[in-house]
C-alpha positions in Angstrom: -4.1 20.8 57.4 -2.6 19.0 54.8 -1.5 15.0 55.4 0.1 12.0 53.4 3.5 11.3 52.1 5.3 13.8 49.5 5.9 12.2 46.0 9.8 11.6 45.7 11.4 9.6 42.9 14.6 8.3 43.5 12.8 4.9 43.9 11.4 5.0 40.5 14.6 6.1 38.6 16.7 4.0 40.0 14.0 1.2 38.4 13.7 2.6 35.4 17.8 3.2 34.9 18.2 -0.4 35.9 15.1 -1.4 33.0 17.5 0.5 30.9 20.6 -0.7 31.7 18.7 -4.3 31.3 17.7 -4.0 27.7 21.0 -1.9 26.2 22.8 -5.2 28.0 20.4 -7.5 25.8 19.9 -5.3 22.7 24.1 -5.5 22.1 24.8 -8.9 23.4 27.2 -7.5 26.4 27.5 -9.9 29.1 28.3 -6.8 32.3 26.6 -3.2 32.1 27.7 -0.7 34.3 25.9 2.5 35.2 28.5 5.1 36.6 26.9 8.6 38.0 28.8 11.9 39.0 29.1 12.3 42.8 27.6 16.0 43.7 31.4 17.6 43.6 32.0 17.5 40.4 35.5 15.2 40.3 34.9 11.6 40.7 32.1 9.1 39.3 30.7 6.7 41.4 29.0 2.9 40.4 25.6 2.8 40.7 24.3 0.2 39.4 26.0 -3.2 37.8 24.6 -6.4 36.0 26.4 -9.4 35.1 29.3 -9.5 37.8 29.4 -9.8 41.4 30.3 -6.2 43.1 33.2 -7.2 44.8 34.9 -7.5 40.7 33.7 -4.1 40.4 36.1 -2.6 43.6 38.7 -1.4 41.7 36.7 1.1 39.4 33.8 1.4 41.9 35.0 5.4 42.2 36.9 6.9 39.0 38.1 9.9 39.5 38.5 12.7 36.5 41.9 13.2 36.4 42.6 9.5 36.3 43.5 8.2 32.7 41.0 5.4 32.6 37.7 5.0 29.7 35.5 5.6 32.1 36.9 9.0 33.0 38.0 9.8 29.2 34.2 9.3 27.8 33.4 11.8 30.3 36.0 14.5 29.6 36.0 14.1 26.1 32.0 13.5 25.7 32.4 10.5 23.1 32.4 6.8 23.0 35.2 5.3 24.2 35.7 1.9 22.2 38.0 -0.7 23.5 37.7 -4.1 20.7 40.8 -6.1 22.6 42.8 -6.9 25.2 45.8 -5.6 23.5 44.2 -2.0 22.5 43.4 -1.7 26.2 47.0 -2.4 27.3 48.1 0.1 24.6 45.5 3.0 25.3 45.0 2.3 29.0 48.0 0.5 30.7 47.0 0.8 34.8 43.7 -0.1 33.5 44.7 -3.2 31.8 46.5 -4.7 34.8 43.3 -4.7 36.6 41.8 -6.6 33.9 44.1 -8.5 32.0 41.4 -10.5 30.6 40.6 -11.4 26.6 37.2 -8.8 26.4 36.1 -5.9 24.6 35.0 -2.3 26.5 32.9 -0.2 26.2 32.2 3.2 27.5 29.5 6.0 26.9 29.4 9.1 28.6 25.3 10.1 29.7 25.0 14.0 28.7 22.3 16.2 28.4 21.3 18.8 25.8 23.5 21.5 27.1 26.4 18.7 27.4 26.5 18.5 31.8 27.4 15.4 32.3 25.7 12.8 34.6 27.6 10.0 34.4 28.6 7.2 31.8 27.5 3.6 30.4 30.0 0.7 30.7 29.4 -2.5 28.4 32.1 -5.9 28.3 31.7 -8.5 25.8 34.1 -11.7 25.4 37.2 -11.0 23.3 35.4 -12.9 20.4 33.2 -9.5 19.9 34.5 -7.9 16.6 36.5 -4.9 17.3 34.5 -2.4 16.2 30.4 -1.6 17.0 28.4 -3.7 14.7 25.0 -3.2 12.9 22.8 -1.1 15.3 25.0 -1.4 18.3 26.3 1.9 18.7 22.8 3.6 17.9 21.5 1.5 21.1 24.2 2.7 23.5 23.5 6.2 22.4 19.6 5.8 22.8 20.3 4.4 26.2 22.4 7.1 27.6 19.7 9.6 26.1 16.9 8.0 28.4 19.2 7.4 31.3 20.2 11.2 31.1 16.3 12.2 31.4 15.2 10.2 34.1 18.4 11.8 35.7 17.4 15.3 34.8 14.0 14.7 35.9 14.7 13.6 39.5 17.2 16.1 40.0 14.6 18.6 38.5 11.7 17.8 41.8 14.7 18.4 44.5 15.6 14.5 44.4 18.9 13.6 42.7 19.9 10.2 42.5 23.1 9.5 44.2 25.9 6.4 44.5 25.6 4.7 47.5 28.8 3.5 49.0 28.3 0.1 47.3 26.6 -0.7 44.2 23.7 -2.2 43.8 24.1 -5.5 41.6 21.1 -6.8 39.1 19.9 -10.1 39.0 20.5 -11.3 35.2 17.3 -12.0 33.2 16.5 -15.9 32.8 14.9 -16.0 29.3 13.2 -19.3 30.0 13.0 -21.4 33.5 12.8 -24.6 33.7 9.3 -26.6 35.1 10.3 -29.1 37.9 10.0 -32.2 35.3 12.9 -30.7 33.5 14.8 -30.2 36.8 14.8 -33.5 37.7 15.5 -34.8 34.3 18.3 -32.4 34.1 19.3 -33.5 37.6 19.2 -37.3 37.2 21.0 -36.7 34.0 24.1 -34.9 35.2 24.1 -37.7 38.1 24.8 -39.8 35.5 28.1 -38.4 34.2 31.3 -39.4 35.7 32.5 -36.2 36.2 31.4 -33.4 39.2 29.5 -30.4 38.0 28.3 -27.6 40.2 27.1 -24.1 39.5 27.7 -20.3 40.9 24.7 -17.6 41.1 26.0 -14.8 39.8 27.8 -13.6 43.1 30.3 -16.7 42.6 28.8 -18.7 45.8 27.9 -22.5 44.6 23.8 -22.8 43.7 24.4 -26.9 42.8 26.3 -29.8 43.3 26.2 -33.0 41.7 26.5 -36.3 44.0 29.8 -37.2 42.1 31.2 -33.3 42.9 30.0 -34.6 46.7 32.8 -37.6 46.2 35.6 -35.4 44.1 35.8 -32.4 46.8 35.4 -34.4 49.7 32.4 -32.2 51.6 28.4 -32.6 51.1 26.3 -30.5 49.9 25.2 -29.1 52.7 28.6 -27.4 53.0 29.0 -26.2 49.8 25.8 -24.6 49.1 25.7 -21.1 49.3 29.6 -20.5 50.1 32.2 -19.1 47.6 34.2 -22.1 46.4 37.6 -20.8 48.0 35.3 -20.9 51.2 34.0 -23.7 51.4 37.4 -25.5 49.8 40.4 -24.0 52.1 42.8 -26.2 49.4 40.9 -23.9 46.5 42.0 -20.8 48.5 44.5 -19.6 45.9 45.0 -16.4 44.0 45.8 -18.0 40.3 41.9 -19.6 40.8 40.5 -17.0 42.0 41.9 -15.2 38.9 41.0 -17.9 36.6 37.3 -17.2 37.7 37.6 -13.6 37.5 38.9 -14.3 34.4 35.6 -16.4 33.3 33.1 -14.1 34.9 34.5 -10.8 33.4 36.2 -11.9 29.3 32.8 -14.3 29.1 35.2 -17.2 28.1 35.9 -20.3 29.4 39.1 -21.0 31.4 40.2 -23.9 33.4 42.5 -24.9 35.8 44.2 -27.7 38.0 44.0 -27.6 41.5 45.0 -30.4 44.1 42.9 -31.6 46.9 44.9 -33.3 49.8 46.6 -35.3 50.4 47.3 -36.0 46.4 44.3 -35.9 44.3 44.8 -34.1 41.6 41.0 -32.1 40.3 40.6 -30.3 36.5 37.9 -27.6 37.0 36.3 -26.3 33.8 34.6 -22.9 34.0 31.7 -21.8 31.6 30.4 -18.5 32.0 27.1 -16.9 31.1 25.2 -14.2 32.3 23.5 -15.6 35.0 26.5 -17.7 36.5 29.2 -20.1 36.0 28.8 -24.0 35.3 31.7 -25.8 36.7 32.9 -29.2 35.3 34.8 -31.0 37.6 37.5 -34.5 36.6 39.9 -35.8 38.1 43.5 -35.8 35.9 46.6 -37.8 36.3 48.3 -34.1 34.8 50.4 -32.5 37.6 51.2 -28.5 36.3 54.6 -28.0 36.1 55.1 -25.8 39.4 58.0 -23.9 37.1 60.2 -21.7 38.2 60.4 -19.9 41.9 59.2 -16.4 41.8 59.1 -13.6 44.6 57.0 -14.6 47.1 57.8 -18.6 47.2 55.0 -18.5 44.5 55.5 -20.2 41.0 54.2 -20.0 37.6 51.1 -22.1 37.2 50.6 -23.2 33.8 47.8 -25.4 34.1 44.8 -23.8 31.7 44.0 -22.1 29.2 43.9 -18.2 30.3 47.3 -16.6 30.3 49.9 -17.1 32.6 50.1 -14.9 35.6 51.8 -15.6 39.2 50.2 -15.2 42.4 52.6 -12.5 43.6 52.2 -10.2 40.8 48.2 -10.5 40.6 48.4 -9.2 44.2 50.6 -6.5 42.7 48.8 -5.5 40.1 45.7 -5.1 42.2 47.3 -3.2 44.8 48.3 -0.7 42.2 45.3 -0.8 40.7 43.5 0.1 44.1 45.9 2.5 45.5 45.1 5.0 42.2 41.3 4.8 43.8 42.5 5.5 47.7 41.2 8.4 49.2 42.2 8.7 53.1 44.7 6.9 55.0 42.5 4.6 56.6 41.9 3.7 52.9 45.2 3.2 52.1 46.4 1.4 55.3 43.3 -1.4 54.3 44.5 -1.9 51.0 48.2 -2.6 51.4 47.0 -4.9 54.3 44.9 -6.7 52.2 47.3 -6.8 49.0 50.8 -6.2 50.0 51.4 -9.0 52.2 50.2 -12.0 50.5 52.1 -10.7 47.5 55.1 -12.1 49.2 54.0 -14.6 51.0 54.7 -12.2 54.6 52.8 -13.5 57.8 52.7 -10.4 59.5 52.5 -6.4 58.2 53.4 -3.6 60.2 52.5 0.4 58.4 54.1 3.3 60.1 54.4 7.0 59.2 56.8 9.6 59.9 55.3 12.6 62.5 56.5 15.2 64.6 60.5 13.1 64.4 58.6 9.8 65.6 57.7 7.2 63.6 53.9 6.5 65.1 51.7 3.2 63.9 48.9 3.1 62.3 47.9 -0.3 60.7 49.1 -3.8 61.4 48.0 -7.7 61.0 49.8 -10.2 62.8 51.9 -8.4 65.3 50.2 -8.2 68.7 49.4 -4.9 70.2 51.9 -5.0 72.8 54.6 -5.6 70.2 53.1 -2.6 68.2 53.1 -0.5 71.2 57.1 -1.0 72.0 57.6 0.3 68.3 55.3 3.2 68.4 56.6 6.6 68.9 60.2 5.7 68.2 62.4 8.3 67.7 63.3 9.2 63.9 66.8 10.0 65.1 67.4 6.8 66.4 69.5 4.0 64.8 69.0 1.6 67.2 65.9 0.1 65.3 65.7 -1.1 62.3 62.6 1.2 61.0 63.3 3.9 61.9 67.1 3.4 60.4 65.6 2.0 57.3 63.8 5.4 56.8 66.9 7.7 57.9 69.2 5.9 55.2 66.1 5.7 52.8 67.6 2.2 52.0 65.2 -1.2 52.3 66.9 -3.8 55.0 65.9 -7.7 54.7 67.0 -9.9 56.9 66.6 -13.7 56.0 66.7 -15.1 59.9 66.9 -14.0 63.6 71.3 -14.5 63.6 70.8 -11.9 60.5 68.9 -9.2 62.9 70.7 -10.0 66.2 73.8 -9.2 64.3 72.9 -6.4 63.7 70.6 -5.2 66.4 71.9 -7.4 69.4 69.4 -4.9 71.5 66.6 -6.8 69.9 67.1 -10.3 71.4 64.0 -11.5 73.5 61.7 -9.2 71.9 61.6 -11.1 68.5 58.3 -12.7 67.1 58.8 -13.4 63.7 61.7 -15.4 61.9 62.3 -12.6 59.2 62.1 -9.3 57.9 61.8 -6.6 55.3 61.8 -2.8 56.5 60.9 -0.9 53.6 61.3 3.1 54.1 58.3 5.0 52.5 60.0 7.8 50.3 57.7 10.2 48.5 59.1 13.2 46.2 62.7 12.5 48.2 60.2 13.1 51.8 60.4 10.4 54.0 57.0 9.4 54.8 56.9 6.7 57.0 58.2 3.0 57.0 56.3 -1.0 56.1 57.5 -3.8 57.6 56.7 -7.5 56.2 57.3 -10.3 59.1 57.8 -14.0 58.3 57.0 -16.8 60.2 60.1 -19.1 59.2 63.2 -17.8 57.5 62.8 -15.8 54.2 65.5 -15.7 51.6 64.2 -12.3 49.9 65.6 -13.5 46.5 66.5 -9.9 44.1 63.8 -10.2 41.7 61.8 -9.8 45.1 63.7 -7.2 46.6 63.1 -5.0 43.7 59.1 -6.0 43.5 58.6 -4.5 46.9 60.6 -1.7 46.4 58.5 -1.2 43.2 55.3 -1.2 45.0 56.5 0.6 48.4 57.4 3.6 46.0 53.6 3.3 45.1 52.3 3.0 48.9 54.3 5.9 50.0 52.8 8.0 47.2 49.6 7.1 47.9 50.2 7.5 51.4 51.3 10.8 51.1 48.3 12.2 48.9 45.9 10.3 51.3 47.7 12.2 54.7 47.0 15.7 52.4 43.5 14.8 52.3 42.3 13.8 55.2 44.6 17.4 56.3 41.7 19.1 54.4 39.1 17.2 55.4 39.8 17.9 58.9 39.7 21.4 58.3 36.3 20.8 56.1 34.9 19.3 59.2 36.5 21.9 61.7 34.5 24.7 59.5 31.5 22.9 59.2 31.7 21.9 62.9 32.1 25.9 63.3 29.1 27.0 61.4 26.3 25.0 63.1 25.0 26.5 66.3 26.5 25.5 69.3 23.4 25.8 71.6 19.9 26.1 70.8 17.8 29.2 72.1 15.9 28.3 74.8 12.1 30.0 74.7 9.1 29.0 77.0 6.4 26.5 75.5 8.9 24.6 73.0 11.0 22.0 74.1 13.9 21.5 71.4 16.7 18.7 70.7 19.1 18.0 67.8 21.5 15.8 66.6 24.3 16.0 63.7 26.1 12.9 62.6 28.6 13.4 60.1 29.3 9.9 57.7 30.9 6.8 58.8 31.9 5.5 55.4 34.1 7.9 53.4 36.0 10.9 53.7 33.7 13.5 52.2 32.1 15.9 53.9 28.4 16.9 54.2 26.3 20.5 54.3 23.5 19.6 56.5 22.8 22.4 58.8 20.3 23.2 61.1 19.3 26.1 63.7 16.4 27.7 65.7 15.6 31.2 65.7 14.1 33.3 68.4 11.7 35.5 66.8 10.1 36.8 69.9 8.4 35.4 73.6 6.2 32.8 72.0 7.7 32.9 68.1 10.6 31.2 66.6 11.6 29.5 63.6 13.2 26.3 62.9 14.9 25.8 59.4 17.3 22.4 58.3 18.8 21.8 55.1 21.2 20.5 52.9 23.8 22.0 50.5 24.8 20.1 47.4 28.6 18.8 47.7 30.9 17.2 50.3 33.8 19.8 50.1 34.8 23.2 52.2 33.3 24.9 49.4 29.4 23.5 50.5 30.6 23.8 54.2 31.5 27.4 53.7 28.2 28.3 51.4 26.0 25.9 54.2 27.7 29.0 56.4 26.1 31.6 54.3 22.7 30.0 53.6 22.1 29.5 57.3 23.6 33.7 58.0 20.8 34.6 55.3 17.7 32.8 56.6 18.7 34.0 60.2 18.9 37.6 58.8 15.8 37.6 56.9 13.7 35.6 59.5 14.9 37.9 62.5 13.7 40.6 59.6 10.1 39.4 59.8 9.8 37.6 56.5 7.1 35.3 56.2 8.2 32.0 55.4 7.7 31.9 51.2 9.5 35.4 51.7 12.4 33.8 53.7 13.5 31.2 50.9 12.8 33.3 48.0 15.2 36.0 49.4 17.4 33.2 50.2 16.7 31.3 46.9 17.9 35.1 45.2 21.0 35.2 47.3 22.1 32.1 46.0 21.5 33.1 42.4 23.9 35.9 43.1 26.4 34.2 44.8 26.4 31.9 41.3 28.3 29.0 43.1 27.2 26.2 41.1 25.7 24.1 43.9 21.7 23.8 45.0 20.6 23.7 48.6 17.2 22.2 49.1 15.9 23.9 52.5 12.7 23.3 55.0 11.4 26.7 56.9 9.3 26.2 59.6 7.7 29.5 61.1 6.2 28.7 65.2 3.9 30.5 66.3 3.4 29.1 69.6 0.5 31.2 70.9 -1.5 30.0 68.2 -0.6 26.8 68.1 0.1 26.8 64.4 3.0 26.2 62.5 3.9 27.8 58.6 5.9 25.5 56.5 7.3 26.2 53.2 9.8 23.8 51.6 13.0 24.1 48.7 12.6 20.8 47.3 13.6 19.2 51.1 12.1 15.9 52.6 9.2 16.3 54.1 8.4 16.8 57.7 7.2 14.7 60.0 4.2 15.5 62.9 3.6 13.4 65.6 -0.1 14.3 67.6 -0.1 13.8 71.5 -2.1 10.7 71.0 0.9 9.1 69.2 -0.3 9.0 65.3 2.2 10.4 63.2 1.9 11.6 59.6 4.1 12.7 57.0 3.4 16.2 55.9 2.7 17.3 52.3 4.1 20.7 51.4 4.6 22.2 48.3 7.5 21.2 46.8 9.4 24.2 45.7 12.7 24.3 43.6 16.1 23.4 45.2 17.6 27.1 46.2 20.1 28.3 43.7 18.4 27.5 40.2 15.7 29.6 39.6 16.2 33.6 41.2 12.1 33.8 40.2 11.1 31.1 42.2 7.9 30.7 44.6 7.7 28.9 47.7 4.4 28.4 48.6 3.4 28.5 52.2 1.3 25.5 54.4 0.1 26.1 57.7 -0.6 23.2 60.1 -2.1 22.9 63.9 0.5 22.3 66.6 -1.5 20.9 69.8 0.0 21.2 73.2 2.8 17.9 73.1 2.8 17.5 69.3 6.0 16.7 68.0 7.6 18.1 64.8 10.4 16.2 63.5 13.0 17.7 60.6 15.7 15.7 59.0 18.2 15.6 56.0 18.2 12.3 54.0 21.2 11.0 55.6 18.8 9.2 58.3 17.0 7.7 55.9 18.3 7.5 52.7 20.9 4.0 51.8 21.8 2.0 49.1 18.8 -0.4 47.9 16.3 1.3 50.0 12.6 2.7 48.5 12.5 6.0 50.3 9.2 6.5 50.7 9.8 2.8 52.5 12.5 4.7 54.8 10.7 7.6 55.6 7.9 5.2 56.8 9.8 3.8 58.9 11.4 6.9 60.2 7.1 8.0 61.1 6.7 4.5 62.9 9.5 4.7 64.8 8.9 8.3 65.7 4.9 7.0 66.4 6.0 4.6 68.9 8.9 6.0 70.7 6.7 6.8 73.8 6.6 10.5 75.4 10.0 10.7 77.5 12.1 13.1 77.1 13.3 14.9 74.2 17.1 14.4 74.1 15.8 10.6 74.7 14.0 10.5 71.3 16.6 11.9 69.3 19.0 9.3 70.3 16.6 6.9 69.4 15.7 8.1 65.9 19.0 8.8 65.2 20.1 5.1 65.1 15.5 4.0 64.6 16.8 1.2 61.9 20.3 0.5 63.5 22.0 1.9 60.8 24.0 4.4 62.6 27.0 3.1 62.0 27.2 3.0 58.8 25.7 6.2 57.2 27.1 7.1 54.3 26.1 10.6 54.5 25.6 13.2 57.1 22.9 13.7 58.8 20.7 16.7 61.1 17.8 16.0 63.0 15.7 18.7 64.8 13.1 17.9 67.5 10.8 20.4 68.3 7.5 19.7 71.1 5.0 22.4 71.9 4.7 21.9 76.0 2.6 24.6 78.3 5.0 27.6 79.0 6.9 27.6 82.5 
C-alpha cells in the first residue's frame, strides 16, 4: 500500500505567476499589474491576481466578459497588444470603459497565448499619464516575455490535472519595498515630520491609515488609536464623501497626485494632499482659509466641487458612472438588485430604495433598503392591473411619477394616507425592448424637488437597470434549468449492499451563478463488490451538466461490464475523445472488493483520496496520476490497490471542499485528513455533515462540491 500526499501545483503557479507579474511590474515602471485568466467556459475572464491597488478598485473589471468592448476582452479576441497612452485615447477607443476610470493614466493590455494561440488569459499594466504614449525602449519585449512564461506555468498545471482557476475575489500582492528603513531612521524620520506644522499620515496599500503624525492627531480631531488601521472615510464620518473617495481613487490608480478640501465640523476648513507610490499613499494634511466654491446645484442636492487639482466630477454622476459601469458586469438578479442598491440611491441623494419586477400580472419585491418589511409586504403582490398605486400605475403608463411632498401623493392617491413613511417619491417603471419589467422606487426623508436635469438622469440610468435586469432574469431562467438537470443526473439513492456503510453529500456554490459538474455514484457490482467513482467535468454550464450525465452513464456501463478499473477510465477516457466536446473531466474509480478487504484505485488527474484506519490515523493516498479524461484517446490509467480493514474509512471529494482563494492546497487537503482523523466513529451521515463544513467555510464555497463516505463494517 502506497501513502503520502499527491504532488499538485496550483500552489506553486500561482507563486511563480505572482514572481512574474512582480518583475514585468518593475522591469516597465507600471505602478498596478493585473493578471486576468479564462474561467473553464470559455466566455468571461476572471482577476486573478493584482499588485499595486486595493481589490475593491478592481470590482468593476473583476469579471470581463468576451463580448464586452473593453481592452481586456479586445487583446484576447484579437491576440495583440492592446495600447492605451492617455486618458483621451481611452475615452475615444473605449467609452464605458473610460467612465470607470476617468483618471490621467496609460493602459496596457497583453493577451497570455500559447503556441497553438488558446488563450489563457491576459496581462494588465497602468502607468501615470506622464508615461509617453507609446512602448518605450525594451518595454514591449518585457510584456511579451512575461505573458510567454505566464502561459507555461499555466500550460503546465493544467497539463498534471490541476488548472489554476479565479477565485471569487482576487488575491492582492503586497508591493516590493526596495529598501526599509532600520529603527534609527524611523525615529528620525518620525521626530522630523513631528516637527512640521502640517498633519501627515500614510495608507498601506489597501487605503486604511498605517501613520499619523501628532499634529494630524490635533487637525482631525481623533487619536491615533482611532485612526490606525481604518479607511479614512471610516474613521472620519465628515470625509465620508464620494468626490474624496474619487480623488483617492484617482491617486491610487493615474499614480499622480491630487488634492482636495474637505471641512471638519463645525467650520474648519482641512487641505489634504495625496502622493501616490506603489506601496501607498502619503497624505499631507493643512489647514486653509480657502472655502470651494460649492457651485451650482446638480441632481441629487450635490454640487460641483472644484477644490483640487484632478478634474471636476459631481457626486451624483460618479455614482452613475459606476453603476453603469457595474451593471455591464451583472450576472443574476441578486447581482443586479445589490448593485443599484449600493449605487442608485446615493446618486440622488434618496433615503430609501424599493426594486420590484413584473410576474405572473403582479408586481412582487425583491430588494429594498430603508423601507421596513411590513411596508414591503403591503406592496408586494400588487396587482399589475391596478391603478390605485402608484407602481404599479407608473409601470402600466410606462411614464416616471415624482412627487416632491406627501399633499403631492395624497392628491393623487388619497387611499394612501396613514400608510406613508417617507416625505417623497420617484416611481420609475423598468421598460426593456418596449416589455415592462418591473418598477424602482427612490423614497426621501424630507421633501424632494426632483429638479429636470434630475428627472432625466434617473430615467437615463433606470433604462440601464431594467436592461440589466432583464438579461439577469434570462439567466438565472437557465441556470435553474442547469441546476434542475444536474440535480436530475446524480443518483437519487445510494445502493444499499451488506458490509459497506455509505453517505454523500452535494453542495452546489454559494457565490455565483455558475454551475458545477461534480458527480458522484455507487455501483453494485455483486453481494460483496461495488464500485465508488466521483469526479468533476470542466465548465459551469448545461453543457458540462449534460456531459457529467454521460460520463457517469459510461462508467456505470462499463463497471457493471466487469472492467477493471484502468480499463473503466480508459474506455471512458475514449468515449470522451469521441464525443470531442472540448471540456476534460478529471475522475477517481474506486473498485471494492469487500470480501477481501481490498480496494483498486485508479485516478484521471482527480484529488487524491483520503483513508482513515479504525485506530483513527488518516493518510492521503498516492495514486498514479493519469491524464484528465478527454485529451489523450491512448491514455493509461494505472491501477493501486490498498487494504480496507473492517471500519476503515475512505473518503472521496471534488476540490470544491477544499480548494479557495489564497489557500496552499496541499495545506487544505491537510486539513481536510485532520479533520477526517479526528471526527470520532459515530455515524456516517454524522461525519459527512461535519466535513462538509470541517473549516467553516460552507457558506461561502465558490464552487460545487461531492463528498462520498464509504466504511467497511461486518455484514448484517
Amino acid at each position: 500500500m502506497n501513502g503520502g500526499p499527491v504532488m499538485v501545483v496550483t500552489a506553486p503557479v500561482r507563486e511563480q505567476l505572482d514572481e512574474t507579474l512582480a518583475e514585468v511590474v518593475r522591469a516597465t515602471n507600471a505602478h498596478i499589474g493585473a493578471v486576468f485568466l479564462m474561467l473553464p467556459e470559455g466566455r468571461v475572464l476572471g482577476l486573478e491576481v493584482l499588485t499595486g491597488a486595493p481589490w475593491e478598485l478592481a470590482t468593476p473589471w473583476a469579471r470581463v466578459t468576451l463580448s464586452r468592448s473593453a481592452p481586456v476582452a479586445d487583446a484576447v479576441r484579437t491576440g495583440r497588444l492592446v495600447w492605451l497612452g492617455s486618458r483621451e485615447e481611452l475615452a475615444e477607443r473605449y467609452p464605458q470603459t473610460a467612465l470607470v476610470l476617468p483618471y490621467d493614466l496609460a493602459l496596457a493590455v497583453a493577451p497570455v497565448l500559447d503556441a497553438a494561440h488558446t488563450v489563457r488569459g491576459a496581462l494588465m499594466l497602468i502607468w501615470p499619464g506622464s508615461h509617453p504614449e507609446r512602448p518605450i525602449g525594451a518595454e514591449r519585449a518585457v510584456i511579451v516575455h512575461a505573458c510567454e512564461r505566464m502561459c507555461e506555468q499555466l500550460r503546465r498545471a493544467e497539463s498534471v490535472g490541476d488548472p489554476v482557476r479565479p477565485g471569487l475575489l482576487p488575491r492582492v500582492l503586497e508591493p516590493t519595498r526596495t529598501r526599509t528603513a532600520g529603527p534609527d531612521e524611523a525615529q528620525a524620520a518620525a521626530d522630523f515630520v513631528g516637527r512640521l506644522p502640517e498633519g501627515a499620515c500614510a495608507l498601506d496599500p489597501s487605503g486604511r491609515i498605517a501613520y499619523v503624525s501628532g499634529r494630524t492627531e490635533q487637525l482631525v480631531g481623533e487619536p491615533a488609536r482611532v485612526l490606525l488601521g481604518a479607511l479614512p472615510w471610516q474613521a472620519l464620518p465628515w470625509l465620508r464623501d464620494p468626490v474624496h473617495e474619487d480623488r483617492y481613487r484617482g491617486a491610487v490608480l493615474s499614480g499622480q497626485p491630487t488634492s482636495f478640501i474637505a471641512r471638519r465640523p463645525p467650520d474648519h476648513w482641512l487641505l489634504f494632499q495625496l502622493y501616490p507610490d506603489a506601496t501607498g499613499v502619503s497624505v499631507r494634511i493643512s489647514p486653509t482659509d480657502h472655502r470651494p466654491d460649492p457651485g451650482p446645484q446638480v441632481p441629487g442636492n450635490c454640487r460641483i466641487d472644484t477644490a483640487g487639482k484632478a478634474p471636476d466630477r459631481v457626486t451624483a454622476i460618479y455614482h452613475l458612472m459606476q453603476l453603469a459601469g457595474a451593471l455591464a458586469e451583472a450576472v443574476g438578479v441578486r447581482d443586479v438588485v445589490e448593485l443599484v442598491a449600493d449605487l442608485f440611491p446615493p446618486a440622488f441623494g434618496a433615503d430609501a430604495f424599493a426594486l420590484f419586477v413584473a410576474e405572473g400580472g403582479r408586481l412582487r419585491v425583491i430588494g429594498h433598503r430603508g423601507y421596513g418589511e411590513e411596508a414591503m409586504a403591503a406592496l408586494d403582490g400588487t396587482s399589475l392591473g391596478s391603478r390605485r398605486t402608484p407602481a404599479s400605475r407608473a409601470l402600466l403608463t410606462g411614464v416616471p411619477r415624482f412627487y416632491s411632498s406627501p399633499d403631492e401623493l395624497l392628491r393623487a392617491y388619497p387611499g394612501l394616507a396613514g400608510s406613508l413613511r417617507k416625505s417623497a417619491w420617484a416611481l420609475l417603471p423598468l421598460i426593456a425592448s418596449g416589455r415592462p419589467v418591473g418598477c424602482c422606487i427612490l423614497g426621501y426623508a424630507k421633501p424632494h424637488p426632483f429638479p429636470r436635469g434630475e428627472r432625466s438622469a434617473m430615467a437615463s440610468l433606470t433604462a440601464l437597470i431594467a436592461q440589466a435586469l432583464d438579461r439577469a432574469r434570462v439567466y438565472d431562467a437557465k441556470h435553474r434549468l442547469a441546476h434542475g438537470l444536474q440535480a436530475g443526473l446524480l443518483p437519487h439513492t445510494l445502493p444499499s449492499l451488506p458490509g459497506l456503510e455509505v453517505a454523500a453529500r452535494y453542495l452546489p456554490a454559494t457565490s455565483g451563478m455558475d454551475i458545477g459538474g461534480d458527480f458522484y455514484d455507487l455501483i453494485r457490482l455483486g453481494d460483496s463488490c461495488a464500485a465508488a467513482v466521483i469526479g468533476d467535468v470542466q465548465g459551469h454550464n448545461v453543457n458540462a451538466a449534460a456531459l457529467m450525465g454521460q460520463v457517469r452513464t459510461a462508467v456505470h456501463a462499463h463497471a457493471t461490464a466487469g472492467a477493471s478499473p484502468d480499463q473503466v477510465l480508459a474506455r471512458t477516457n475514449r468515449l470522451l475523445d469521441e464525443l470531442d466536446t472540448g471540456l476534460f473531466t478529471s475522475c477517481l474509480y474506486v473498485h471494492l472488493a469487500l470480501d477481501e478487504g481490498v480496494a483498486r484505485l485508479a485516478t484521471a488527474g482527480h484529488l487524491p483520496p483520503l483513508l482513515r484506519h479504525p485506530g483513527g490515523r488518516t493518510e492521503v493516498l498516492a495514486t498514479p496520476p493519469g491524464l484528465l479524461l478527454g485529451i489523450d484517446p491512448l491514455a493509461e490509467y494505472p491501477t493501486t490497490e490498498v487494504a480496507l480493514p473492517p471500519e476503515a474509512v475512505l473518503a472521496l471529494y471534488t476540490d470544491g471542499l477544499v480548494e479557495s482563494p489564497g489557500t496552499d492546497l496541499d495545506v487544505a487537503i491537510a486539513g481536510l485528513a485532520h479533520a477526517l482523523a479526528t471526527a470520532g466513529p459515530g455515524p456516517l451521515d454524522e461525519l459527512a455533515e461535519a466535513l462538509v463544513d470541517y473549516d467553516g467555510a460552507s457558506a461561502h464555497r465558490v464552487d460545487d462540491t461531492a463528498l462520498l463516505l464509504l466504511r467497511r463494517v461486518p455484514a448484517a
